[in-house]
VOGU-3710 file (C-alpha; in Angstrom, 3 decimals, decimal comma):
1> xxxxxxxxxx> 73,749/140,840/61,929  74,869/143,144/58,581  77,116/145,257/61,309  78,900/142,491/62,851  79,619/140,911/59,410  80,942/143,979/58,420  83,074/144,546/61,725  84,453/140,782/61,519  85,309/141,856/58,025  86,868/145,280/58,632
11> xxxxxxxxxx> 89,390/143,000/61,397  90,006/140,681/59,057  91,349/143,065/56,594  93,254/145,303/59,259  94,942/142,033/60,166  96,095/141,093/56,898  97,498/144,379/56,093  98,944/144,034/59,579  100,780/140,915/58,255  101,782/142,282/55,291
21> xxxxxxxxxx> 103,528/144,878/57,150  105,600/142,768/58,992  106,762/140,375/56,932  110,535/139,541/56,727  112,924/141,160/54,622  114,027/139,574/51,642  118,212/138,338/51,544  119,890/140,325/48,440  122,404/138,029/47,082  123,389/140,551/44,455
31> xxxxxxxxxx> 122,673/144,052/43,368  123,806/145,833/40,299  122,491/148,620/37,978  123,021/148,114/34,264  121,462/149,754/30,749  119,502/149,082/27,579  118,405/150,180/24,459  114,498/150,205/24,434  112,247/151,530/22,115  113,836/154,661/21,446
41> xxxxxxxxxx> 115,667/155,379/24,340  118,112/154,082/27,050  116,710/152,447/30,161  118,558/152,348/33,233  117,575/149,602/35,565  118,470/147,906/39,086  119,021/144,114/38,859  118,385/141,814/41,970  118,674/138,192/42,926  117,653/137,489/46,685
51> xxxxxxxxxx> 115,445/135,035/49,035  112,774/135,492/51,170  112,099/133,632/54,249  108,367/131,841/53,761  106,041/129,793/56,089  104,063/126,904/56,424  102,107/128,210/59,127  101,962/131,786/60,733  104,961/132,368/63,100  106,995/128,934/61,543
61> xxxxxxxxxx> 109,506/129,943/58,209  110,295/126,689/57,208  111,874/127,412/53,798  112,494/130,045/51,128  111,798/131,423/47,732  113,847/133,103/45,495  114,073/136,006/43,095  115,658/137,584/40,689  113,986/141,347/39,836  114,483/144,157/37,441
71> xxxxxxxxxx> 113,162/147,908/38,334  113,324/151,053/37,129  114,416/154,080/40,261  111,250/156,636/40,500  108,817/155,042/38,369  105,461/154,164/39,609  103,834/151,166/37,075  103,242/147,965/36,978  105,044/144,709/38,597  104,897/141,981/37,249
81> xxxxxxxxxx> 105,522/138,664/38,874  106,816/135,593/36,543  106,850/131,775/37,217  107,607/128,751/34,986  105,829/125,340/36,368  107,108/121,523/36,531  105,817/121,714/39,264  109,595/121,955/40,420  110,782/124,461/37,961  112,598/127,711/38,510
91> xxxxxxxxxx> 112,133/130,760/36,708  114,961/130,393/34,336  112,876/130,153/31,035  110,642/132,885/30,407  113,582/134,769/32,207  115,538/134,033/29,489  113,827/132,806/26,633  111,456/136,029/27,278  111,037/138,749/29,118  114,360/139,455/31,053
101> xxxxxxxxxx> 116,721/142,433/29,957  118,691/139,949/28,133  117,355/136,746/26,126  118,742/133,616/24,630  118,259/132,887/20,966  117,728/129,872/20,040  118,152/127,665/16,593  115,249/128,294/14,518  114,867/125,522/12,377  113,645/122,383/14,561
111> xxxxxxxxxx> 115,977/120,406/12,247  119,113/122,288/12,984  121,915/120,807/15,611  121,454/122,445/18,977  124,603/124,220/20,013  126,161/124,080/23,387  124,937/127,370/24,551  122,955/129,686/23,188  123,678/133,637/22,232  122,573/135,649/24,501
121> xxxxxxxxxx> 122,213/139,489/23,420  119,941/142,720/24,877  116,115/141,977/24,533  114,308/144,243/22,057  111,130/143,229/23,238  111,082/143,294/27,537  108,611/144,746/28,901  111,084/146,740/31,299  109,716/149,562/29,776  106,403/149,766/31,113
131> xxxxxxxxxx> 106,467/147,267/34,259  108,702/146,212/36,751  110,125/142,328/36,373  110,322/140,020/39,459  110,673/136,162/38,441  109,840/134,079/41,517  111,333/130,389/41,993  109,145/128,818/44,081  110,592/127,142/47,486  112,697/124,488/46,723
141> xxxxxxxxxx> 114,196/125,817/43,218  116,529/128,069/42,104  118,580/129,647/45,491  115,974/128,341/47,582  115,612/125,503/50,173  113,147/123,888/51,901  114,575/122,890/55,477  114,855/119,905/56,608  112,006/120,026/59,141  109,730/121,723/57,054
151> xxxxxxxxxx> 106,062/120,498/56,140  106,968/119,207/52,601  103,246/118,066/52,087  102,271/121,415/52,273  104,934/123,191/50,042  104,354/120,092/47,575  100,276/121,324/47,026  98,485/123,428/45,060  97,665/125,107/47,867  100,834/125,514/49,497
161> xxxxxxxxxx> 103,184/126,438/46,660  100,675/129,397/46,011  100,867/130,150/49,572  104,460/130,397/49,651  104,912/132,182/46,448  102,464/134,645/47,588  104,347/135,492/51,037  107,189/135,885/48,515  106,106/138,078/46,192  104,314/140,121/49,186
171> xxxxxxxxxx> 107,762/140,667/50,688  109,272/141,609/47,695  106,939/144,378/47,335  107,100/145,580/50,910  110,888/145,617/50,438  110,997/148,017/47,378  107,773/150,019/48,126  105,778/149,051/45,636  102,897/147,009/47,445  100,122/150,022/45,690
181> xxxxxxxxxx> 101,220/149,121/42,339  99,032/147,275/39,638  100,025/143,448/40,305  100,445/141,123/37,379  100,697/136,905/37,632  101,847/135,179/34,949  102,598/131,530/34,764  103,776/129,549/32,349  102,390/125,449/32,565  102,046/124,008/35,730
191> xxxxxxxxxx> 102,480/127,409/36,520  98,972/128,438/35,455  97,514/126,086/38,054  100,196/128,210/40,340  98,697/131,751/39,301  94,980/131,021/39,516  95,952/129,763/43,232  98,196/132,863/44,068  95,554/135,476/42,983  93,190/133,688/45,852
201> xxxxxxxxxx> 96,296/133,623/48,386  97,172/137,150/47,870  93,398/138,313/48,366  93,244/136,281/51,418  96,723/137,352/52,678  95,972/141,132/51,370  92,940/142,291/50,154  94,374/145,589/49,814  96,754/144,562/47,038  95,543/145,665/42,965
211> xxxxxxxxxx> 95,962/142,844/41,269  95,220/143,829/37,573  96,037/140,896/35,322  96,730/137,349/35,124  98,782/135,731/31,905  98,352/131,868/31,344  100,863/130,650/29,185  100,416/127,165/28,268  97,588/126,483/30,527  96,686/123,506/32,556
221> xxxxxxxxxx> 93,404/124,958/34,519  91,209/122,240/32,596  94,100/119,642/32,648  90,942/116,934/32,563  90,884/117,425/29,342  95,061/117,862/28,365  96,024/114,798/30,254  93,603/112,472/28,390  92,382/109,873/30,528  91,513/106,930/28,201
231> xxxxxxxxxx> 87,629/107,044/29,134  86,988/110,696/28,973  85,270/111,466/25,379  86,015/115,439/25,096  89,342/115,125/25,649  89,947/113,657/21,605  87,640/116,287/19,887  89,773/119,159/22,020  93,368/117,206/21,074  92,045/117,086/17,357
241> xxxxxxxxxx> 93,070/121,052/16,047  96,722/120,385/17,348  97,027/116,887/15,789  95,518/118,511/12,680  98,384/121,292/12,311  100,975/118,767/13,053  100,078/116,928/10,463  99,863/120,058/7,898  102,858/120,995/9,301  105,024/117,568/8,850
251> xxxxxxxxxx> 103,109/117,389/5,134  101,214/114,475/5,844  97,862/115,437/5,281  96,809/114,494/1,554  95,677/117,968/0,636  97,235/121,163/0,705  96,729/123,015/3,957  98,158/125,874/6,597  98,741/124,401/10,109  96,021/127,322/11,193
261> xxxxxxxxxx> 93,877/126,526/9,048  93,842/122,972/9,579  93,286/123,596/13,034  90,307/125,465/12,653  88,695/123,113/10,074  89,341/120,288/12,889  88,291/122,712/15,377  84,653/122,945/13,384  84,310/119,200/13,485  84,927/118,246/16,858
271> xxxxxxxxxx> 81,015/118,978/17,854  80,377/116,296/14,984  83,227/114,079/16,242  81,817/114,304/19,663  78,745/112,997/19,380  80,345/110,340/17,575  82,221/109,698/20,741  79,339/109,564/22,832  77,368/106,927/20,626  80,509/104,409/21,051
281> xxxxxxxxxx> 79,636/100,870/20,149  75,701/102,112/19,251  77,566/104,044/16,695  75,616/103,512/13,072  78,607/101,191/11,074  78,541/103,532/7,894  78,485/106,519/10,465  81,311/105,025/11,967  83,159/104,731/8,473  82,219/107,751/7,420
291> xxxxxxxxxx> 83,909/109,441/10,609  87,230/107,600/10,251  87,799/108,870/7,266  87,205/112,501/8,171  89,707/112,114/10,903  92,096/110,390/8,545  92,002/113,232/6,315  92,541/115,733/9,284  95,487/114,430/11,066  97,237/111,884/8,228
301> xxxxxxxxxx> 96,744/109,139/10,812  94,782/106,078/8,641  91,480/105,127/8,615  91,953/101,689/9,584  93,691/103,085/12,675  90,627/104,932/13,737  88,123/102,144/12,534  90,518/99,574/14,803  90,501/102,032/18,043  86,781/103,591/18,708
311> xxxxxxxxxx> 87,737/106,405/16,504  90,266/107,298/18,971  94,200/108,332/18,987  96,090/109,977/22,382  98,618/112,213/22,116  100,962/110,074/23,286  100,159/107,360/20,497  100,335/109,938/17,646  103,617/110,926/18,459  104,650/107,606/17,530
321> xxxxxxxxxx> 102,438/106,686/14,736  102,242/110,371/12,872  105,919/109,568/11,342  106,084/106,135/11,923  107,233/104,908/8,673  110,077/107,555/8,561  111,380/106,261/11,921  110,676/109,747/13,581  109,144/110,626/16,922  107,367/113,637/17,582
331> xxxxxxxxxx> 108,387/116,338/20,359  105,768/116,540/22,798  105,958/120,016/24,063  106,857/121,512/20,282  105,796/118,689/17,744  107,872/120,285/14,998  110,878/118,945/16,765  111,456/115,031/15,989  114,186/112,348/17,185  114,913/109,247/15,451
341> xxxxxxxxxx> 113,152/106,236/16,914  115,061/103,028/17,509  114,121/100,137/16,205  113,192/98,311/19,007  111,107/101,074/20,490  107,560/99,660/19,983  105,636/101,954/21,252  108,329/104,059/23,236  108,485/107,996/22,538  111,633/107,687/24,118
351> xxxxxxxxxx> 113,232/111,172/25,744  111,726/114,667/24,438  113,021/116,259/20,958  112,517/119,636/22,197  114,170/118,865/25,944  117,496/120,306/24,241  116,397/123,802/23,528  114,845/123,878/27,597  118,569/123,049/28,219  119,842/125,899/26,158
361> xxxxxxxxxx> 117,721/128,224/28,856  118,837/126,686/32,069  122,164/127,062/30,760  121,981/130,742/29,722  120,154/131,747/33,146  123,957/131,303/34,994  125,846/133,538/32,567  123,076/136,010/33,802  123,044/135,757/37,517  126,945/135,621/37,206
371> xxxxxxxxxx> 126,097/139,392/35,483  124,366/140,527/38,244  127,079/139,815/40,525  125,878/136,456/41,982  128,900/134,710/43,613  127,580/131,533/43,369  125,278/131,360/39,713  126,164/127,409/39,676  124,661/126,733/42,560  120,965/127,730/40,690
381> xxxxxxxxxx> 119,272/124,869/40,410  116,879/125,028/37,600  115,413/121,879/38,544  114,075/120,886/41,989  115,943/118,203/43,103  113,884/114,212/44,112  110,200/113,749/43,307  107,575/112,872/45,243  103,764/113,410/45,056  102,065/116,595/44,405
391> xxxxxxxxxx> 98,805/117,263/45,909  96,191/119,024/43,498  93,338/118,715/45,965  92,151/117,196/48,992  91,635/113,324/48,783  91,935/110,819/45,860  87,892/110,453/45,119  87,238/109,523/41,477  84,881/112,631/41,884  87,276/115,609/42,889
401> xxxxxxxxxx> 87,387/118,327/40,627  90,421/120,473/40,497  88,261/123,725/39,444  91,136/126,011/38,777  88,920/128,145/35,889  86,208/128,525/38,427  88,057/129,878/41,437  89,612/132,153/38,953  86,380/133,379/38,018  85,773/133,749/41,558
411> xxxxxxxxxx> 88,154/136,117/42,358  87,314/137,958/38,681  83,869/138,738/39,775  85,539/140,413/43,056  87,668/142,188/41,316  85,964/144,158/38,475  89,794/145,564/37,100  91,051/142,155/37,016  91,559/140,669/33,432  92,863/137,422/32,011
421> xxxxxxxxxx> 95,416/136,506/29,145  96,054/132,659/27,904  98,586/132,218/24,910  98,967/128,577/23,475  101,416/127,096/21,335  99,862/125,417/18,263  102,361/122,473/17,746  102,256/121,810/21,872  100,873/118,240/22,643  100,929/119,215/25,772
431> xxxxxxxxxx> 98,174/121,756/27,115  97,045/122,056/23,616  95,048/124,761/21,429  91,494/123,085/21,909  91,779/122,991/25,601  92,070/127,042/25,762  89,528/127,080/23,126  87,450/124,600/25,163  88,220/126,508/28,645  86,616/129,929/27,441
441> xxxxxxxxxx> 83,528/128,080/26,127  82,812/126,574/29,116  83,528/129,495/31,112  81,067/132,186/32,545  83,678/135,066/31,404  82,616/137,950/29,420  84,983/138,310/26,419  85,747/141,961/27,233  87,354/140,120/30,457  89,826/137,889/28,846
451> xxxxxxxxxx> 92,247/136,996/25,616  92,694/133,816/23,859  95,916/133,483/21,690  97,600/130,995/20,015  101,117/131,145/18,745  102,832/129,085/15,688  105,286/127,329/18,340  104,828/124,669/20,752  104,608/124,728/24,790  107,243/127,388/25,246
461> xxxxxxxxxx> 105,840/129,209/22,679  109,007/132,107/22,657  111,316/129,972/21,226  110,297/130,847/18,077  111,289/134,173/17,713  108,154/135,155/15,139  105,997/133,610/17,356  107,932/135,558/20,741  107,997/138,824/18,826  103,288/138,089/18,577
471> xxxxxxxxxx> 103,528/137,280/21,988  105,518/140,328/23,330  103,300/142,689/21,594  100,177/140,956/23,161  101,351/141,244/26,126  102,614/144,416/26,082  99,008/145,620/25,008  97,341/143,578/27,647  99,697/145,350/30,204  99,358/148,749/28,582
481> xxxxx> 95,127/148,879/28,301  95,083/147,386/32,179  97,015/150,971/32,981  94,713/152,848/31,604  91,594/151,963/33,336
//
């Protein structure tokens, strides 16, 4: 029985390196070689912006996925492939807000009038140094299409869009020779959802391939608890650190604080708050008092708001009600950002604070592509176009799980080399602090295995370039100690 396991096995593998071998070459748009300035010396690189055919089933391309790459000639290192989320989203932020060659800067000061485009200068801080860059736009985004017969349900699933971005990134490694480097995934949002699914397509597509590293940046693997369903108990006590440092950080917490620190004394209560939670109604009254006014004093929100909601406030609600009587809505994916609120709002958050500096990024990424010699940088869409459904798992049961952590940890036990990096912004009411916090404690990781970071930004944490310049460095050591084993 043990020898025809291991014979079924042995064809399995030959046929998936078979596969990998013959996959279709990518479609350069544009090639061009260019310099910079890096830590002491002067890098030369190759920029590259093409497609790659990709399948919904073996022997049937129904669409393709972009990318735009940056290599150094003769060097063997790293790769590492790079993905923003949506889902629907191309590449075009941590490309240029970043990691690329060249980066946009942004306004610092959340108060400050965006411009119309950003600067744009060489990027002290890419990691061209010590890994190759490939930032993949996943079918439908960026240069890419989806044709018109294609199976959209399956390029519009978890499973699917990992599938696809896998052939992609497969090809682009067969292309340049490079499918026997060290493989890095990083993701940024939905993106992390993306990464924990490619690291199981590219095992089953090529078992062969050394995948070293995965960086989740803003990550949604336990989005149970980020989206907040209304019934679900943990997911206030894991909100509560981020509502506590935007409250430090607007000054409306009564006592002097840091945002970091606040977070961590919020952090420290939510077993307390918890089981406060769980009691509901059965709740002792002067219990019940006694917890309002805890939370009051954490996240400036008043204790006859908690006392009138079951102790409760979503994210959603305290953007609204945090600066409320300054007529000010909250950002949610960087809460240091605010818009005015109109009168007649009610309860309306009304369009995103921080949606202008996103904008500053898709702008910048077509100056770029125009750099490398694309002809047609305006066609780049940075932003998939319609809507639709997106399928996160098979059926609509009120008891799927979506256990993105746990197929991650999976594929970690397979592969002893393979390590994991998540980076949160502390200000982001979107996948927030506590979650990542809340992910590793639930997890069956062994710290030596992983990082947990969190930045003084919001979702896309790099905008801030003190909290970009922590980031870079982290990653660069996460990159750098994954070489050396």
């Amino acid at each position: 029985m043990m020898r025809w396991v291991a014979l079924a096995l042995a064809a399995l593998l030959t046929a998936a390196t078979a596969v990998a071998q013959t996959l279709p070459p990518p479609a350069v748009k544009a090639r061009s070689t260019a310099t910079i300035p890096l830590r002491g010396a002067t890098i030369a690189y190759d920029a590259e912006a093409g497609l790659v055919p990709v399948a919904s089933r073996p022997g049937h391309p129904d669409a393709t996925a972009g990318y735009i790459s940056y290599t150094v000639r003769g060097a063997d290192r790293p790769v590492l492939f790079v993905f923003n989320g949506g889902p629907g989203a191309a590449s075009a932020y941590l490309h240029m807000g970043a990691l690329g060659p060249k980066r946009a800067r942004v306004p610092q000061d959340p108060a400050t009038p965006l411009p119309a485009a950003a600067a744009i200068g060489d990027n002290p801080d890419t990691l061209l140094d010590i890994a190759d860059l490939v930032f993949l736009d996943p079918p439908g985004t960026g240069f890419s299409s989806v044709a018109a017969d294609a199976d959209t349900g399956f390029y519009r699933s978890v499973k699917g869009d990992a599938d696809a971005v896998a052939q992609a990134a497969r090809a682009w490694l067969a292309a340049h020779g490079r499918s026997g480097a060290p493989l890095y995934i990083l993701g940024e949002s939905y993106g992390t959802i993306r990464a924990a699914a490619m690291v199981d397509a590219l095992r089953e597509q090529d078992p062969a391939l050394k995948l070293r590293g995965v960086v989740l940046l803003g990550q949604a693997l336990n989005m149970i608890e980020t989206s907040q369903r209304p019934g679900n108990v943990v997911t206030y006590p894991v909100a509560l650190p981020t509502l506590a440092a935007i409250a430090c950080y607007h000054g409306v917490r009564p006592l002097p604080c840091t945002p970091d620190g606040s977070a961590r004394e919020a952090s420290a209560y939510a077993e307390a708050y918890l089981a406060a939670l769980f009691r509901g109604r059965a709740l002792d009254p002067a219990v019940r008092a006694a917890v309002a006014t805890r939370l009051a004093a954490l996240t400036g929100i008043p204790r006859e708001w908690y006392l009138a909601h079951d102790l409760r406030i979503s994210k959603e609600r305290f953007r609204v009600e945090l600066l409320r009587a300054k007529g000010r809505v909250l950002g949610r994916y960087d809460a240091r950002y605010t818009a005015p609120r109109a009168a007649d709002a009610g309860d309306s958050v009304g369009p995103d604070a921080f949606s202008g500096v996103s904008d500053l990024y898709a702008t910048a990424v077509i100056g770029q592509l125009a750099a490398i010699g694309v002809a047609d940088p305006a066609a780049y869409r940075v932003l998939a176009p319609g809507g639709g459904d997106w399928r996160y798992g098979s059926g609509d049961s009120p008891f799927n799980d979506w256990p993105f952590m746990a197929r991650l940890e999976r594929a970690m036990a397979a592969e002893p080399a393979l390590r994991l990096f998540v980076g949160t912004g502390l200000y982001d009411l979107t996948t927030t602090v506590g979650a990542a916090d809340y992910l590793f404690a639930q997890s069956s990781l062994p710290p030596a295995r992983y990082r947990n970071r969190r930045y003084p930004a919001g979702h896309v944490a790099y905008s801030d370039d003190a909290s970009w310049a922590m980031l870079m460095r982290d990653l660069r050591a996460f990159i750098t100690a994954g070489a050396a084993r």
